[in-house]
N, C-alpha and C positions, 0 to 999 in steps of 0.2 A: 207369693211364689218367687222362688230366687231366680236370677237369670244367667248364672252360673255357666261358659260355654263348657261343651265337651266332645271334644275333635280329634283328631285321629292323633297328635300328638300329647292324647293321655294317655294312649293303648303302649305301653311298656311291654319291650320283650325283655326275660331276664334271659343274662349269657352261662353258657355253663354249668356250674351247678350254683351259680347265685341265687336260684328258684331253693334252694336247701337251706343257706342263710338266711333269706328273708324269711322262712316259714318252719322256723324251727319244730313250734308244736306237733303241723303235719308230718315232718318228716324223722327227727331224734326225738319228738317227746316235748322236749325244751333246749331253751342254750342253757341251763344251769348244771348243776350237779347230776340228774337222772343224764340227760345228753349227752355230756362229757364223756359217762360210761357207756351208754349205747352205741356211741361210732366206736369203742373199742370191740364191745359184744356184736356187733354188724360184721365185723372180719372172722370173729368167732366162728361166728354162726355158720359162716360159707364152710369154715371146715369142718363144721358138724355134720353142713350136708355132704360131705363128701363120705364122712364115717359111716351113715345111717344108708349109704349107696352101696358100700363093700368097699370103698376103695381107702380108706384112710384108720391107722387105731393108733394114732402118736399127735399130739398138740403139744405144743409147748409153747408158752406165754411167759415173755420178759419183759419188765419194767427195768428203766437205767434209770441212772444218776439222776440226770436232766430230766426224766420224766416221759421222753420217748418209750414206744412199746415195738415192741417186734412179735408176731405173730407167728409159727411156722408149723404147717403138716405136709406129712408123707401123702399125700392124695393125688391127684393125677395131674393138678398143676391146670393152673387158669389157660383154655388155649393161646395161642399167640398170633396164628393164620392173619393173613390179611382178609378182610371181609371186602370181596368183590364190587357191591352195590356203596360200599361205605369208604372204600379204598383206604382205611385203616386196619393194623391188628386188633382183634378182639380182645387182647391184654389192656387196648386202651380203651378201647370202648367199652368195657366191664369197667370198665375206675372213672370214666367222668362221661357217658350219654346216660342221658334220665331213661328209666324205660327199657335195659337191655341187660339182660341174662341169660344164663342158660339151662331158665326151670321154667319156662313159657311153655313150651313144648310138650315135658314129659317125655323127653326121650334119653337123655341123660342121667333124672334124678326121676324113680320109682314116688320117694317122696321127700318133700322139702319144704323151710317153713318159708321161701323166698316166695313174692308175689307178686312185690311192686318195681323189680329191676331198681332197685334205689342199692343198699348193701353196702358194700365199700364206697362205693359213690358217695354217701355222705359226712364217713370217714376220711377222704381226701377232700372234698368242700371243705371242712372244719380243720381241716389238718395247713401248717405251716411248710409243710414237708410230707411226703410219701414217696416212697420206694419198694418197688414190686420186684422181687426174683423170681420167674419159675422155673425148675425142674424137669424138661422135655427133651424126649429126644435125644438125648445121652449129653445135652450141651446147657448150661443157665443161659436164662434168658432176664434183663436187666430195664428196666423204664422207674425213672423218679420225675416227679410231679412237686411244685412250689406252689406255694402263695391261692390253696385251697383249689389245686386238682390241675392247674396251667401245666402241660408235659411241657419240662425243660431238658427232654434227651428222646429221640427215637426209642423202639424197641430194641435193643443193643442185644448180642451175642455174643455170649461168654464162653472160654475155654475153661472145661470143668479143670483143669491140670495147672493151667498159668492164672485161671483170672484177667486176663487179658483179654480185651474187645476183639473180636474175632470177625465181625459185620454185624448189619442189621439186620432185621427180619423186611421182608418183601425188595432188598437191593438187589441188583445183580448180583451171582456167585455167591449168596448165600447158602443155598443149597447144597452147593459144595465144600464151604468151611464147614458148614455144619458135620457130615459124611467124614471131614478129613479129623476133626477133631471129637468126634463125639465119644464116648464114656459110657458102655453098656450099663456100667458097674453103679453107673449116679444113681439111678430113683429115679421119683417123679415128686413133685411136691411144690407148694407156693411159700414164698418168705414176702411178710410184710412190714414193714417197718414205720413209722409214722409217728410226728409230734401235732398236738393239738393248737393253733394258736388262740391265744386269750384272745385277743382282741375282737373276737368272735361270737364272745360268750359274755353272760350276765356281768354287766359290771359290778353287782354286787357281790358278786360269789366271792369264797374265802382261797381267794387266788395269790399270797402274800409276796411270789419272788417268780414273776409269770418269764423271764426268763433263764432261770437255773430247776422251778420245780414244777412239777404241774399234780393237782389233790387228788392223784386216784386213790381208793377206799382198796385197801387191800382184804379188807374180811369181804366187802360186798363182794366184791370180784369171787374170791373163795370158794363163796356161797354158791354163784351164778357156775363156777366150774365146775363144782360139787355136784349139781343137779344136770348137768350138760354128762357127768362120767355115768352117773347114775342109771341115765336114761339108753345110754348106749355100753352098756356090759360087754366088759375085753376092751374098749376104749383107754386109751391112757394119755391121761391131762396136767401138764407138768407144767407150773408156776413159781415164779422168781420173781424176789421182789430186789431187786441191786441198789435201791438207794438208800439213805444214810449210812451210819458209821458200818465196819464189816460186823458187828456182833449184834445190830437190829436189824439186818437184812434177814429175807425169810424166804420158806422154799419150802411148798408144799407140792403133793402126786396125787392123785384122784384116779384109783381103778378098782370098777365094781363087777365080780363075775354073776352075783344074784341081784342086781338093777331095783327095782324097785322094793322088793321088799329089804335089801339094806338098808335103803333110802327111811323108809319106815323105821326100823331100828335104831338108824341114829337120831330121828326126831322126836320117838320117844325115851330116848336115853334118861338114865335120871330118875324116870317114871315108871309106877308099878303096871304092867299092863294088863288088860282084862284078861288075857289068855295067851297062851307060850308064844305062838309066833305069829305074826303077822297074815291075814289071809291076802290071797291073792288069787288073779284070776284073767283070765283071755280071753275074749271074743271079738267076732267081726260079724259084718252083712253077709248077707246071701254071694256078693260076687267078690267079696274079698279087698272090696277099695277102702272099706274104714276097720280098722283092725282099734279096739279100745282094750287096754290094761290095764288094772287097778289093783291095788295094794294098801289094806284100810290095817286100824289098832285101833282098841281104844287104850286111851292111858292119861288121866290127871280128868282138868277141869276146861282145858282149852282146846278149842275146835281149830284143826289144821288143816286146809284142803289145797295142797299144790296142783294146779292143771299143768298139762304141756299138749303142745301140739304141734308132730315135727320136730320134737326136741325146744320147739320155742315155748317159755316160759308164760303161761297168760296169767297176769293176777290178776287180775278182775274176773277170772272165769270165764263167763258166758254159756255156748249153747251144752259145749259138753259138760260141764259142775251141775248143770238142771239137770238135763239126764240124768246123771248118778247119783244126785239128789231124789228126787224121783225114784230110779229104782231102787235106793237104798229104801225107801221110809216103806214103799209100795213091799218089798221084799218080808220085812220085818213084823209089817200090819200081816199076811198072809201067814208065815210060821207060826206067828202070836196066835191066830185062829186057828191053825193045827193044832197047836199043845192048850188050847184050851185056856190059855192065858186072858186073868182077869187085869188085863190092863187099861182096854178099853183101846181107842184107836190113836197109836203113833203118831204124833206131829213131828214134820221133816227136824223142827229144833230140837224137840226130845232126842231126837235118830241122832243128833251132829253133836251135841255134848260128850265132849271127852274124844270125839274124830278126829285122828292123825291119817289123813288119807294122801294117795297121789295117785292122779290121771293121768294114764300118759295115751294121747292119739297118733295113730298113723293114718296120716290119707295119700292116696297115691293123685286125686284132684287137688288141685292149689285151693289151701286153706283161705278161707273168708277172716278177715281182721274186722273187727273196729277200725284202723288207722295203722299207719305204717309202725308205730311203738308198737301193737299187737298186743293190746293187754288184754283184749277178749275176743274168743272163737266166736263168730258169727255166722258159721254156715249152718242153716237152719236144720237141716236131714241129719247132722251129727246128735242131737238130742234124743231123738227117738230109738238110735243105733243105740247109742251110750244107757238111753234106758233098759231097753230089751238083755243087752249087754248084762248089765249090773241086776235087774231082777231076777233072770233066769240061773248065774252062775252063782247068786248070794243065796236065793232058796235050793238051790243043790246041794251048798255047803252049810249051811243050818242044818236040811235034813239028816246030811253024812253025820256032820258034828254037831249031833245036838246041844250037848254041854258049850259047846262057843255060843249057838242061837240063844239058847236061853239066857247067857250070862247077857247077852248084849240086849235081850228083851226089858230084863231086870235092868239094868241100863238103864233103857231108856225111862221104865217107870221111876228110877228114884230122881230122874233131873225133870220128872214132870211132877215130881210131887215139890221138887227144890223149886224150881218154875214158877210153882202156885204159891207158896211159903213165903219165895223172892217176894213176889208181886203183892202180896197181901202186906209185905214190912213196906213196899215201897210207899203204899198208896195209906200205911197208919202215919207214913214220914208226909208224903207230899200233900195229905187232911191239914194235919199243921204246918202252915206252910211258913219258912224260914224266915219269914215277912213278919210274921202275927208272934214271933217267938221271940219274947221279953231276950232268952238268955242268948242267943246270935246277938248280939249285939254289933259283932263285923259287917253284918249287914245294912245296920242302922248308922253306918259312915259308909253306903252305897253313896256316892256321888253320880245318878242317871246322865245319861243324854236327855236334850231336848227333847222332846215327843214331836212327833209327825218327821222325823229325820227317816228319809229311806233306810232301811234294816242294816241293806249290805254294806254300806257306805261307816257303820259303825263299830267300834269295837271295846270291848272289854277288859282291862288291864287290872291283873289281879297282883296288887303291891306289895312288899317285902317291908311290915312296921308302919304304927303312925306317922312317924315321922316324914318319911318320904311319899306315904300318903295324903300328905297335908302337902308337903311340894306339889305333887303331883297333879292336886284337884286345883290350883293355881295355875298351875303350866298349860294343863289340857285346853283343847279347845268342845264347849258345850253342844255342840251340834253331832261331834265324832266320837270321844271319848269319856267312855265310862273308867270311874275307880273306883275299885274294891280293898282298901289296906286289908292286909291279913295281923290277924293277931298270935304272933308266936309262931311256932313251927308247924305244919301239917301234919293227919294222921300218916301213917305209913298203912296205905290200904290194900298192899298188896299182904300183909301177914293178919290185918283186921280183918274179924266177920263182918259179917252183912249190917248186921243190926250195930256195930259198934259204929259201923264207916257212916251209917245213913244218920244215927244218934249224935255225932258229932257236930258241934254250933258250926265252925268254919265249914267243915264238907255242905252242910243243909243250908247255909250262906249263898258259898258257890252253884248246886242246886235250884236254889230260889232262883237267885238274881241272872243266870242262865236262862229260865223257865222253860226248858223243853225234857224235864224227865232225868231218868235217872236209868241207866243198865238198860234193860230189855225195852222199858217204857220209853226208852229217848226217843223223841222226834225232832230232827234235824231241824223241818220246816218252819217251828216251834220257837228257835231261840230268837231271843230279843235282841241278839248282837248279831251283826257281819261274821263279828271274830271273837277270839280268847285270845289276849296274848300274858304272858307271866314274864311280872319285874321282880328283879332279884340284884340285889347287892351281887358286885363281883369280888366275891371273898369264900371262902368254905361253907359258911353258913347261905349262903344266897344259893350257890350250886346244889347245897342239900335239900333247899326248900323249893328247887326250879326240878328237882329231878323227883320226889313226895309228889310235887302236884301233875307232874307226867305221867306221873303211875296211878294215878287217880282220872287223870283223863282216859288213859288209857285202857284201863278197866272197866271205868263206869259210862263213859263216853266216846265209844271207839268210835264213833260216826261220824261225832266233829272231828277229830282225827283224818279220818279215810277222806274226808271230805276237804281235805288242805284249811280247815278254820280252825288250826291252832298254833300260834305262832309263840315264839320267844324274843324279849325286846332286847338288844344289845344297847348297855349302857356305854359312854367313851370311859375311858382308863385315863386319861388325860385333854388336859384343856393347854393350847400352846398360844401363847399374845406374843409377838413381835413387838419390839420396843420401842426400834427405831423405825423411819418412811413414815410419810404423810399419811396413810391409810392403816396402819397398826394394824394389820391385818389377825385372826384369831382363826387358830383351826382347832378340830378333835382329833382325837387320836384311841385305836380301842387293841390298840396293839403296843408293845415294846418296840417290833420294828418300826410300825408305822411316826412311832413316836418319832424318833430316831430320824429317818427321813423328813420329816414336816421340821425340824430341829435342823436339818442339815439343809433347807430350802429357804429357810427365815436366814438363816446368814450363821451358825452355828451358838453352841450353846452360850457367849455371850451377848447374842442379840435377841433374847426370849426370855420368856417365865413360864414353867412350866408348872400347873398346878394338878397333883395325883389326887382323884377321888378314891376315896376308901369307901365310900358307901354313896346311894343315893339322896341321902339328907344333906350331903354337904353343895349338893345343884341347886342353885337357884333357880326360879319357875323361868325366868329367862333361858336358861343355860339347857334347860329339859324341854322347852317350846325349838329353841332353833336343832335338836339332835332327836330324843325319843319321838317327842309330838307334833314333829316338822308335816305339815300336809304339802302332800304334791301334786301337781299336776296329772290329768289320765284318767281313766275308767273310775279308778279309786281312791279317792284324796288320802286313806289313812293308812295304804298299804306302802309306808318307805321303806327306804332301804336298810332301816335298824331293825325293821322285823324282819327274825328269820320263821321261816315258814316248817315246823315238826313232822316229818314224815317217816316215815317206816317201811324200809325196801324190805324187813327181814324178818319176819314173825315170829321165827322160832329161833332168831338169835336175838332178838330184846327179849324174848320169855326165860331164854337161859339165860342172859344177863340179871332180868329182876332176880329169879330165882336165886341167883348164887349173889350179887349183892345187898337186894332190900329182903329174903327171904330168912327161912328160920336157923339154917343150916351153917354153923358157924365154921365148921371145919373150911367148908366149901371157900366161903368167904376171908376165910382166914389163907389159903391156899394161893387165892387170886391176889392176897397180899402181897405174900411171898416173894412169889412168883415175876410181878413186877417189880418188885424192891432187888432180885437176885438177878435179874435177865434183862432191864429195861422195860423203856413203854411199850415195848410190842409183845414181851412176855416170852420172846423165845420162839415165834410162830406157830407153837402148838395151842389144841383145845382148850382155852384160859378159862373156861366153863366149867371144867369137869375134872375128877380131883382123879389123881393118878390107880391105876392099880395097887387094890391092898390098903386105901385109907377107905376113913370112914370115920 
C-alpha cells in the first residue's frame, strides 16, 4: 500500500471557465476539430432558440479573413439588467458563470435544446477574444472578453446614431442616456463575434498559420445550417465565407417553407424514390409537451436517419430513433397482416434498407443528453411518445395509400431476401478463410504482433507495395504493430457486387487478418487489432489507394468507423539535417510550409539538406521508427500524433461524394472536374454533387 499524502492542498478549484478547458470531452466534445466547430454551433444554437420562441427568422453567419466569426440575429437580445443577488449584468453572466441561462425556468423559451447553462460560455473559454453586442431598448449594448472569457470593458452603452459610449449599464444616469438617446427604429438582436485561440486546442490538429487562419470546414458548417433552416420553416440562415482570394469566397441562404419533407427531398436527390413524395406526419402526447414530426423516403441502398431535438442535431440518436424504429417495423408487421402479405414477419433492418428518414422533437421540459455535445436524446418517456407517434400515423397512411404500404412492404421483403443471399456469400467467403487461401498471398507477408499483447494497445497498418512493406516490418515495433503490404491497387467496392468485393485476394486478405467479419456479420468486439490505420505513398497513386480502401471500410466495416478505429498514417514529405552546431539537429517536415520554417530555424537554406521522399521505400526503418512508428507515452503507446483518426460528421455528403467520384456515372464526375478546373478549389460554392439542370 502506497503512503501517498492527500490534504486539502490537492482539492483544486478551477477559475472561470478554466473548468471548460481542462475538460474538453465533457464540455465541446473535444479540443480537436469536432470542438473547434461546436463553440461556433453553441452561439448558433442560442439563436435557434430564439427562432423556435417566435422571436427570431434572420441568422447570419460570417467567417473573415483571420478566421474570426461573427454571429448575428434579430431576436430579442441577451438581457443586460444587472442581477441584484450577483451584482453583475446578465450579459456577463450568460458568457462566463458556469450554470446560468435563461431556459432553467421555462418561462422564456416554450422549448430549447439548452440544459447545461454552458452555450457561449464555452465559446468565450476557448475563444482569444469575444465580443457581445445587443440590441435593447432602442440603444446597443457592448462588452468584449480576452484571453478565454476575462471581461476587459464593462457592459458599455451605445448610441445607435454616433457609436459612441454613451454609459454603462448599472452606473448612475444610465437610465437617462439611455431615454435620451434611444432609437425606437433599432430592433432587438445579439451580435457575436469571436476568435478561437490555438493554443487551446490539439496540438496536433491541422492548424498551419494559427495566427492569420483558423480550419473551419465550410461544407460541415453548410450542412449543420442546412438542417438548423430545415427544421425551423420561414427561418432564414445566411452564410459568408470571406477568406481567401475574392473568387473562392462563398455565400450560401438556407430557407425552407416545407421543413422537413424538403429536407427529405434533398437527401434523396439523385435517387429513384419508392413513391412521389415524401410521407410525413405530426403527433404529440396527451398534454401536448412532446410534439414528434417525421418525414421518411425510401430511395437507393442506404439507410439515413437524422434525429433533432430542439433543433439540436443528435447523431447517435437515442431514446427518440428507438421509438420510430419501433413504430416503424411495428406499423409495417401490422399492414403486411392486413393485405395478407406472405412476407412473413419484418425485422426493424429489413424496415431501414433504403430509409432516408428525419426526426425532429419538441419538448417544452428540458431535454435529457448524454453529455453536453448531446449526441443522444436520453429522456426515457420520449421512446414511447415517438413510438405511438410513428405507428398510429404510419398505419393511417398505409391504409389511405395503399400503393405507398405495399411498395414499402415489397421493400422490405426484397432486402430480406438480399440479407439472406448477403449472408450466405459471406459465410461461403469466411468457410475459406483468407488464411487457408493459397492464392491471398498478401496475406502470407501478414507481419502479426506478438500474442498475449493487450488488443487495444495494437494496430494494423495496411501498406502501399512490397517495398515499403519490407521497410516497414523492420521499423515496426513487435509488441504494437502489425503489416499487411498490399499488392497493387484495391478493388473499387463501391461500383463492385458482393460476390466480386468478398472474391477478391487483397479485400479476403484484409477480412482475415481483421477477423471480426464482414458487412452485416462485423463484430466490433472481434477484431484482433486496437486499430486500422492505411500507409500510402504521398503521391496520386497513394491518395487513390488511401481513398479505395475508405470506401471499403466504409461499406463493409462501418463500425470500425463509428467507432474512431480507423485512422490514416501521415508520412513526412521531407527530412531537414542541420549542418552546422554541435548537436546537427534533424527535423520532419509533412508540409511545404512547415518545411520552410524548420529551413528558416536551422539558420536558412545554407545551413541544411534537405531530403524529399517520393515514396515510402525511400525511409529507412530508422527514419519510419522515429516518425510513423514513434510510441508515446499515455493510455496508448501507438496512438501518435502521425495518426489521423477517419471520421464522418456527414453521411449523406461522403455518400454524394462516392457516388459522383468512385461511382458509375461519368457525366457526374466529369462535371465535378470541370467545375473545379473552371472556379477553383471550392468550386464556386455551389452543390459540387449534382450536375446542373438539363444534363445528364
Amino acid at each position: 500500500m502506497t503512503t501517498t499524502k492527500y490534504t486539502a492542498e490537492d482539492i483544486a478549484q478551477l477559475r472561470g471557465l478554466e473548468a471548460i478547458r481542462k475538460l474538453p470531452g465533457m464540455y465541446i466534445g473535444n479540443n480537436s476539430v469536432y470542438g473547434l466547430h461546436h463553440i461556433l454551433l453553441e452561439v448558433v444554437d442560442n439563436a435557434i432558440d430564439e427562432a423556435m420562441a417566435g422571436h427570431c427568422d434572420t441568422i447570419q453567419v460570417t467567417i473573415y479573413k483571420d478566421g474570426s466569426v461573427t454571429i448575428e440575429d434579430n431576436g430579442r437580445g441577451i438581457p443586460v439588467d444587472i442581477k441584484p443577488e450577483k451584482g453583475q449584468s446578465a450579459l456577463t453572466l450568460a458568457l462566463t458563470e458556469l450554470h446560468t441561462g435563461g431556459k432553467f425556468e421555462g418561462g422564456s423559451y416554450s422549448a430549447s435544446g439548452g440544459l447545461h447553462g454552458i452555450g457561449a460560455k464555452a465559446t468565450n473559454g476557448y475563444s482569444e477574444f469575444l465580443e457581445v453586442e445587443v440590441k435593447r431598448d432602442g440603444v446597443i449594448y457592448r462588452q468584449r472578453f480576452e484571453n478565454g472569457g476575462d471581461p476587459v470593458s464593462e457592459v458599455e452603452i451605445l448610441s445607435p446614431k454616433t457609436g459612441q459610449v454613451i454609459g454603462q449599464v448599472g452606473e448612475t444616469g444610465s437610465a437617462k442616456a439611455i431615454k435620451t438617446h434611444a432609437d425606437k427604429r433599432l430592433g432587438t438582436g445579439t451580435k457575436i463575434t469571436f476568435r478561437p485561440n490555438r493554443e487551446w486546442f490539439d496540438s496536433t490538429m491541422d492548424w498551419p498559420k494559427p495566427k492569420t487562419m483558423v480550419p473551419w470546414d465550410f461544407n460541415r458548417l453548410a450542412t449543420r445550417f442546412q438542417q438548423m433552416a430545415v427544421l425551423n420553416p420561414g427561418l432564414t440562415i445566411k452564410f459568408a465565407d470571406r477568406r481567401g482570394k475574392k473568387e473562392d469566397r462563398r455565400k450560401r441562404t438556407f430557407h425552407y417553407d416545407h421543413g422537413l419533407t424538403d429536407y427529405v427531398r434533398f437527401l434523396v436527390e439523385g435517387q429513384a424514390p419508392l413513391f412521389p413524395r415524401p410521407l410525413h406526419f405530426t403527433g404529440q402526447n396527451e398534454d401536448g409537451s412532446i410534439v414528434v414530426e417525421v418525414a421518411l423516403q425510401y430511395a437507393g441502398d442506404d439507410t439515413q436517419v437524422y434525429s433533432f431535438v430542439n433543433s439540436i442535431h443528435t447523431p447517435d440518436g437515442g431514446t427518440a430513433v428507438a421509438g420510430f424504429q419501433a413504430g416503424l417495423t411495428k406499423a409495417l408487421n401490422q399492414f403486411a397482416g392486413e393485405m395478407r402479405a406472405k412476407t412473413g414477419t419484418i425485422k426493424g433492418e429489413d424496415a431501414q434498407l433504403g430509409l432516408t428518414s428525419v426526426i425532429s422533437v419538441r419538448m417544452t421540459e428540458t431535454p435529457q443528453f448524454n453529455s453536453q455535445t448531446k449526441n443522444a436524446l436520453t429522456s426515457p418517456h420520449v421512446q414511447g411518445v415517438a413510438l405511438s407517434v410513428v405507428y398510429e400515423n404510419l398505419l393511417a397512411l398505409f391504409r389511405k395509400k395503399k400503393a405507398v404500404g405495399r411498395a414499402i412492404v415489397k421493400q422490405c421483403e426484397a432486402a430480406r431476401k438480399g440479407r439472406e443471399a448477403a449472408k450466405q456469400a459471406r459465410r461461403l467467403v469466411m468457410r475459406r478463410s483468407a488464411l487457408d487461401v493459397p492464392e491471398a498471398g498478401v496475406l502470407g507477408k501478414l507481419a502479426d504482433v506478438t500474442k498475449g499483447v493487450d488488443v487495444g494497445e495494437t494496430i494494423l497498418y495496411i501498406v502501399e507495395g512490397d517495398s515499403a512493406g519490407g521497410s516497414c516490418k523492420m521499423a515496426r515495433n513487435r509488441r504494437h504493430h502489425a503489416i499487411m503490404p498490399l499488392r497493387g491497387k484495391p478493388l473499387n467496392t463501391r461500383t463492385a457486387t458482393l460476390n466480386r468485393t468478398l472474391g477478391n485476394a487483397e479485400i479476403k486478405a484484409i477480412i482475415a487478418a481483421i477477423g471480426a467479419g464482414v458487412s452485416a456479420d462485423f463484430n466490433l468486439e472481434e477484431m484482433r487489432y486496437g486499430g486500422v490505420s492505411i500507409l500510402t505513398d504521398a503521391d496520386v497513386d497513394g491518395h487513390h489507394i488511401k481513398c479505395l480502401l475508405l470506401a471499403f471500410f466504409w461499406l463493409y466495416m462501418r463500425p470500425l468507423v463509428e467507432a474512431g478505429r480507423l485512422y490514416v498514417a501521415e508520412a513526412p514529405l521531407y527530412q531537414i539535417k542541420e549542418q552546422k552546431g554541435k548537436k546537427k539537429r534533424t527535423r520532419y517536415a509533412y508540409s511545404d510550409e512547415e518545411k520552410d520554417d524548420i529551413v528558416k530555424a536551422f539558420g536558412g537554406p545554407q545551413a541544411v539538406t534537405v531530403q524529399r521522399y517520393k515514396g515510402l521505400g525511400e525511409m529507412n526503418p530508422e527514419q519510419l521508427q522515429e516518425t510513423i512508428f514513434a510510441l508515446v507515452e499515455g493510455d496508448n503507446p501507438v496512438l501518435n500524433e502521425h495518426l489521423v483518426q477517419f471520421t464522418v460528421d456527414d453521411v449523406h455528403y461522403l455518400n454524394k461524394a462516392m457516388n459522383a467520384l468512385m461511382g458509375r456515372d461519368a457525366a457526374l464526375r466529369k462535371h465535378w472536374l470541370f467545375q473545379r478546373w473552371e472556379q477553383g478549389e471550392n468550386g464556386g460554392g455551389v452543390d459540387e454533387f449534382s450536375l446542373p439542370d438539363g444534363e445528364a
